[in-house]
C-alpha positions in Angstrom: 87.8 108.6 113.2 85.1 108.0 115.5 82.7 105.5 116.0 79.8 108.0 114.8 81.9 109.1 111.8 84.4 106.3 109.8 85.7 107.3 106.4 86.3 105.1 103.7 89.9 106.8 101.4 90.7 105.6 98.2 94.7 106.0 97.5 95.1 106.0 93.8 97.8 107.2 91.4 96.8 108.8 87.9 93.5 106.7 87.0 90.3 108.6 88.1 87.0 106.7 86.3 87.6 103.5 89.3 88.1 105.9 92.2 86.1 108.7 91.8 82.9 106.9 90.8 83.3 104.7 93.5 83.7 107.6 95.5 80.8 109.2 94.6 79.0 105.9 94.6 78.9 105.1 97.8 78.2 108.4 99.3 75.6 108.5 96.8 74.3 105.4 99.4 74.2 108.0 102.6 74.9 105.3 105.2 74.7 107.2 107.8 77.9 108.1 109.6 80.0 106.9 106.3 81.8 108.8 103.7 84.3 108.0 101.1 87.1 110.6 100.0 90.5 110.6 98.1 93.1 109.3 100.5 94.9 112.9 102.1 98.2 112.3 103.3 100.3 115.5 105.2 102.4 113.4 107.7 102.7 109.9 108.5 104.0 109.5 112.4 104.7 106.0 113.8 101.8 104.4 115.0 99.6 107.0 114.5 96.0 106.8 113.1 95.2 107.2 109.6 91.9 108.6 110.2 90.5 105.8 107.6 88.3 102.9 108.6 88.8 101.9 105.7 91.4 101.9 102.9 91.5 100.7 99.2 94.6 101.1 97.9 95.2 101.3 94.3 98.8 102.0 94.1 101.4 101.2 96.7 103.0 98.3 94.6 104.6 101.6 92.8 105.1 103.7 95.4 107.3 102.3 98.7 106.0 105.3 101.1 102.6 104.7 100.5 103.4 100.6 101.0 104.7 102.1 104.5 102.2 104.4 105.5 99.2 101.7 104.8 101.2 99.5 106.9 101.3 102.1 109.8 97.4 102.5 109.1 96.7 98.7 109.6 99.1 98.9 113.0 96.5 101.6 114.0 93.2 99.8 113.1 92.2 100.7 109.7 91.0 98.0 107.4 93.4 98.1 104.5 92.4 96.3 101.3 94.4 94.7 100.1 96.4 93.4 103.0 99.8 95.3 102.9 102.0 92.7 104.5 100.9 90.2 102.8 101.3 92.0 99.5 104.8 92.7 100.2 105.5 89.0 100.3 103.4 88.0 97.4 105.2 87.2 94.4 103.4 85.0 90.7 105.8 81.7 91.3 105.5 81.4 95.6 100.9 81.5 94.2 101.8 79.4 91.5 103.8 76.7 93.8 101.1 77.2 96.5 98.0 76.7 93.9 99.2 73.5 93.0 100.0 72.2 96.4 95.8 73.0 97.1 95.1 71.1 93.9 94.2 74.3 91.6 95.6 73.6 87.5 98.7 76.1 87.0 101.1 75.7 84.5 104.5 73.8 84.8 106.6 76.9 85.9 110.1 77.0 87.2 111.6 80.8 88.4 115.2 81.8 87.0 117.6 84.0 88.7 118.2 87.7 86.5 120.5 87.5 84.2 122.5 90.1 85.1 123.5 90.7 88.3 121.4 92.9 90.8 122.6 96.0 92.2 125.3 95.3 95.2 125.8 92.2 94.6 129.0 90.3 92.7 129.6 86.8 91.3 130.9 86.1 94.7 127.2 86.8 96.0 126.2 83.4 93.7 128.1 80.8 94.8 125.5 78.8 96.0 124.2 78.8 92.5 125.4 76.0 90.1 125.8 77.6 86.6 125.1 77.0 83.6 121.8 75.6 85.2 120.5 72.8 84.1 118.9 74.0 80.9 118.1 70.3 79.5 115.7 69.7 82.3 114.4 72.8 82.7 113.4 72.8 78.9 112.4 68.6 79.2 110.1 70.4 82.0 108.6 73.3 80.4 108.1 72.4 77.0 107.9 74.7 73.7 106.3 77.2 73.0 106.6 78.9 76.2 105.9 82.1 78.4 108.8 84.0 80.2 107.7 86.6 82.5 108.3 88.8 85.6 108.2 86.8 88.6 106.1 89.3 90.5 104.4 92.3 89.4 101.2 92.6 87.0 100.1 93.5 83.3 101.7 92.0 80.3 105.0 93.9 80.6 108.2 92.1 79.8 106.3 89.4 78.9 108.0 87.1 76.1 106.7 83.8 73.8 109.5 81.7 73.3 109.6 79.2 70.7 113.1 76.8 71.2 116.2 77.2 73.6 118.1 79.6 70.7 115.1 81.6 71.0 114.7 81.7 74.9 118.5 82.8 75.3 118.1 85.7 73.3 115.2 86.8 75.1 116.7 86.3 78.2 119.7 88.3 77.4 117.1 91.1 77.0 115.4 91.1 80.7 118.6 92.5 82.7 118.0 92.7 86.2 114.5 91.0 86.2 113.9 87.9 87.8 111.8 85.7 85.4 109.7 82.6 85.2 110.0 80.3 82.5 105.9 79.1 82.1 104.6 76.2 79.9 102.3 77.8 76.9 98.3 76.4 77.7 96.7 76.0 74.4 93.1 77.3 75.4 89.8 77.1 73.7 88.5 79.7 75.8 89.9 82.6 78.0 88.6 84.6 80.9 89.1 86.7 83.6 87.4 87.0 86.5 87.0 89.9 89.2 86.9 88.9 93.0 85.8 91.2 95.5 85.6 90.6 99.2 86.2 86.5 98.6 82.4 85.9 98.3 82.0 88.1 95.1 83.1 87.2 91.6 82.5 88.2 88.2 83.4 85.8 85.2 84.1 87.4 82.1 84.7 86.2 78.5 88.6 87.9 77.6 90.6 87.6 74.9 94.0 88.2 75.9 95.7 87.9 71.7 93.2 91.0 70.9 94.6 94.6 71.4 94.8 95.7 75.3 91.4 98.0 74.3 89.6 95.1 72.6 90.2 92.2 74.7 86.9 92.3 77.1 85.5 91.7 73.4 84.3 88.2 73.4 82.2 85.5 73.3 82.2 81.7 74.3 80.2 78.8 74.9 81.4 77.6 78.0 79.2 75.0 80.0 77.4 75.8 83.5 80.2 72.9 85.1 83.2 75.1 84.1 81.9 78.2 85.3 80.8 76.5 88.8 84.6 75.1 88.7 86.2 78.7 87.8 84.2 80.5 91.0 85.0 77.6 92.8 88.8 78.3 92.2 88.4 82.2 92.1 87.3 81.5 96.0 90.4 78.7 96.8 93.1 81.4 95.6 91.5 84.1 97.3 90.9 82.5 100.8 94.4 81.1 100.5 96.0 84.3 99.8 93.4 86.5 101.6 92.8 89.0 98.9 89.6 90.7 99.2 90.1 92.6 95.5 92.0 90.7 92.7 91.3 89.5 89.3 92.1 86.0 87.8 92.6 84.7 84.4 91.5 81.7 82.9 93.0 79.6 80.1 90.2 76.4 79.3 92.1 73.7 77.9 90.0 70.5 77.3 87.2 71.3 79.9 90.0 72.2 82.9 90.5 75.8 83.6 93.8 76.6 84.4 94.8 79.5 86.5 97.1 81.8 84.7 97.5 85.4 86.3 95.8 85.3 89.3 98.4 87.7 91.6 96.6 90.9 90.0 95.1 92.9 93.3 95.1 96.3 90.9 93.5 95.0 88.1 92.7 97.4 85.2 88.6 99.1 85.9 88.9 101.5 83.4 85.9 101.8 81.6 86.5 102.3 78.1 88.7 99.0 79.0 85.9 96.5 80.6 82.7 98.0 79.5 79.7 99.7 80.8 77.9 96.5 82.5 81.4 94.7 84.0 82.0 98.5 85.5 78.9 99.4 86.7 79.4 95.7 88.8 82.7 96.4 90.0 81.4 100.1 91.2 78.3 98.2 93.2 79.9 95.4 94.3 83.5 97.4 96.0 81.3 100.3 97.4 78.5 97.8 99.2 81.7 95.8 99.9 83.6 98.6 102.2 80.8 100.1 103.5 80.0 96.8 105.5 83.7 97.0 106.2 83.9 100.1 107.9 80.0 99.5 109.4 81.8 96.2 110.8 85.3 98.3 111.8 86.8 97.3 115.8 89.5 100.3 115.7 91.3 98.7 118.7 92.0 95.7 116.8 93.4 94.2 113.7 91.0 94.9 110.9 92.8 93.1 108.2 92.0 89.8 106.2 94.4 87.0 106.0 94.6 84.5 104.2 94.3 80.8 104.8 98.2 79.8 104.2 98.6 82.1 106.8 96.4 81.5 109.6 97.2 78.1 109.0 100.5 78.5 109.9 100.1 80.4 113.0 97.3 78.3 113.8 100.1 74.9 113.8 102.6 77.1 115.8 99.7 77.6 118.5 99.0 74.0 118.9 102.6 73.1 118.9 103.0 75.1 121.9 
């Protein structure tokens, strides 16, 4: 990679409408000097260069080499999106906890340890852990109906509505080795999810999460101009806080408030027979204007990720208390 020549790499697993249109989208642009290609990987040496200026990554929360070489790529000055270290540390109840120290609405959420016991490990590995737990207050807490769910990860897998504590402990029995969290159930009016590119761009969009996974970008609401302001104003809190330059968040409106639901989804679904011709063409725009000023912007002999506020916060504190 030179300073004449930068290439932007998508790394993607088996979906092709996201990647190769925005391939083809932004050298469509011809800035000069920039080109976008499939990510090409034939060796990965220790603090090497990647060759990429830039990186969107669309798949290394499946695949632990590809966590590994995007790391290596950051060491060596490419501009990974999303931030790889940061997403190895991210996890749905650390955002949620965080979200409602910043004043953002989240549900009541507590986590639970797996119910069965993870791999190398023995009752003897748990004896700092009071059992049963404390089930009265945990359910006083949470309320019914509620949500159980995978404590990190994204989609709607293992995702369970519980209706009573008989019904929870059955469920539970069923998770294995899955850490969960136990979520209160927000009764909305009015759903949404909203993409957020770069922390400056966002795109709020009506979703109905009880329809079929094909139908769900299939609705309408009234929702008043105050709400929306308040739901980009959010959209930007979570991202500057966690530094994530492509996410999407979800919405639940429950008497005026919107309530952050999912919002630790940095591989959100693009597909466009899922999210429709207009949300697509937007997200194809928006991401190939938004690394092309990355990799214009690119200092190879430094870091060229984004971090996040809870972050540079911290480090900022340690500074000053030196």
């Amino acid at each position: 990679m030179t300073m004449a020549s930068k290439k932007i790499g998508i790394l993607f697993g088996k979906e092709r409408s996201f990647p190769e249109a925005l391939i083809s989208r932004i050298n469509a642009k011809k800035n000069r000097g920039i080109s976008a290609e499939a990510v090409l990987i034939d060796k990965v040496i220790q603090a090497k260069p990647s060759g990429y200026a830039v990186i969107i990554d669309r798949i290394s929360n499946d695949v632990p080499f590809y966590r590994s070489y995007l790391k290596n790529a950051a060491l060596t000055g490419t501009a990974v999106v999303n931030n790889p270290f940061w997403e190895s540390a991210d996890e749905k109840f650390f955002n949620n906890a965080l979200a409602s120290k910043i004043g953002i609405p989240v549900p009541k959420t507590v986590i639970l340890p797996s119910r069965e016991l993870p791999d190398n490990t023995s009752h003897d590995s748990f004896s700092n852990l009071t059992y049963p737990l404390d089930w009265k207050s945990i359910f006083e807490y949470i309320g019914f109906p509620a949500f159980m769910k995978p404590f990190a990860g994204g989609g709607w897998n293992n995702t369970y509505k519980v209706e009573s504590p008989e019904d929870f402990f059955e469920k539970h029995a069923e998770t294995g080795k899955l850490v969960m969290l136990l979520q209160e159930e927000i009764i909305f009016d009015q759903y949404f999810r909203c993409f957020c590119i770069g922390k400056k761009h966002s795109r709020i969009i009506p979703y109905e999460p009880r329809n079929p996974h094909h139908l769900r970008y299939i609705a309408s609401f009234n929702t008043s101009k105050k709400v929306l302001e308040k739901m980009t104003q959010i959209a930007s809190k979570i991202n500057d806080y966690l530094g994530y330059e492509f996410n999407s968040i979800e919405f639940a409106i429950r008497d005026g408030i919107p309530y952050a639901i999912n919002f630790c989804n940095p591989v959100p679904d693009e597909d466009l027979i899922n999210i429709g011709e207009d949300n697509y063409e937007w997200l194809i725009e928006t991401t190939a204007n938004y690394t092309i000023e990355l990799a214009q912007n690119i200092n190879p002999k430094k870091d060229n990720l984004t971090w996040g506020k809870y972050i540079t916060d911290s480090s900022q504190k340690i500074i000053e208390s030196k």
